[in-house]
C-alpha positions in Angstrom: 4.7 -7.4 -6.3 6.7 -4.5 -7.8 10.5 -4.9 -9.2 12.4 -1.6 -8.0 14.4 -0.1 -10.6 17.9 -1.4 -8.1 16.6 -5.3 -9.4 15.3 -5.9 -5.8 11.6 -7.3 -5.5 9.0 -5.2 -3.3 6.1 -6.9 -1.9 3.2 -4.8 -1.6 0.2 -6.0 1.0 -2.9 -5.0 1.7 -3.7 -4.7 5.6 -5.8 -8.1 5.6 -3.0 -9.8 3.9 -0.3 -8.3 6.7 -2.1 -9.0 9.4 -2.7 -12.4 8.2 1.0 -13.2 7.8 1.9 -11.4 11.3 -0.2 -13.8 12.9 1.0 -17.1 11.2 4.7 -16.0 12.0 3.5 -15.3 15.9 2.0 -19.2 15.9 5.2 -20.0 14.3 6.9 -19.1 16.9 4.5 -20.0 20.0 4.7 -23.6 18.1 8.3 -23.6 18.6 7.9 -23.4 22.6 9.0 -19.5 22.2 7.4 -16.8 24.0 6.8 -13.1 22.6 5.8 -9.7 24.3 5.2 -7.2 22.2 8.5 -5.4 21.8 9.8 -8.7 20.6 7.0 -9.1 18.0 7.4 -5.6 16.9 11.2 -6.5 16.3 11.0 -9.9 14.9 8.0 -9.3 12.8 7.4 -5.5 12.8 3.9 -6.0 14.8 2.8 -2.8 16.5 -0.6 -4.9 17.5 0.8 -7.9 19.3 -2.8 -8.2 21.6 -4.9 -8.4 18.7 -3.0 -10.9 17.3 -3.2 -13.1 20.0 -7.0 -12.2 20.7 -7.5 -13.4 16.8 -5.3 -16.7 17.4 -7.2 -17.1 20.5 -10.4 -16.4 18.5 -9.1 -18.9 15.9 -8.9 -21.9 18.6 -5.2 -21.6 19.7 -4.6 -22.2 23.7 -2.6 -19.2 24.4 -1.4 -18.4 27.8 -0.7 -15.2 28.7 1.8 -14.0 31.7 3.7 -11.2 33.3 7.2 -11.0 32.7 9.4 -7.6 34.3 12.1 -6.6 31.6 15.5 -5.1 32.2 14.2 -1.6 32.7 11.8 -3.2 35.7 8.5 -2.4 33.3 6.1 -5.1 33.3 4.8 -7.0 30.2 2.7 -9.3 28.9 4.7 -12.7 27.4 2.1 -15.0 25.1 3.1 -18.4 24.9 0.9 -22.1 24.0 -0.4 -23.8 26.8 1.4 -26.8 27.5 4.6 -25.4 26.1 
């Protein structure tokens, strides 16, 4: 953690440590019956690599469904959500 010279803090983090917190704001979300495709997770959480996150939640235990959803443009994606949700 750096203070920039404006008084704002700036959080430095290692790869490990981002990909880390990506994933635990993805289950966030799936835990609050939300779905994600991967232009949503590179909004919400600037996550270029939604797949591998899921593949390491998945990998981790989590029941994660995986379906196709067509978006505005008619371009089909994939949409993760928790079983059961």
């Amino acid at each position: 953690m750096t203070i920039q010279a404006s008084g704002q803090l700036e959080f430095s983090l290692n790869s490990h440590e981002r990909t880390k917190t990506q994933s635990n704001l993805i289950l966030a979300h799936l835990r609050l019956g939300k779905s994600i495709t991967s232009l949503e997770a590179l909004d919400r959480f600037r996550c270029f690599r939604l797949a591998a996150r899921i593949g390491e939640l998945r990998a981790a235990g989590h029941a994660i469904k995986t379906t196709r959803a067509q978006t505005e443009s008619g371009a089909t994606v994939a949409e993760y959500s928790l079983r059961g949700q």
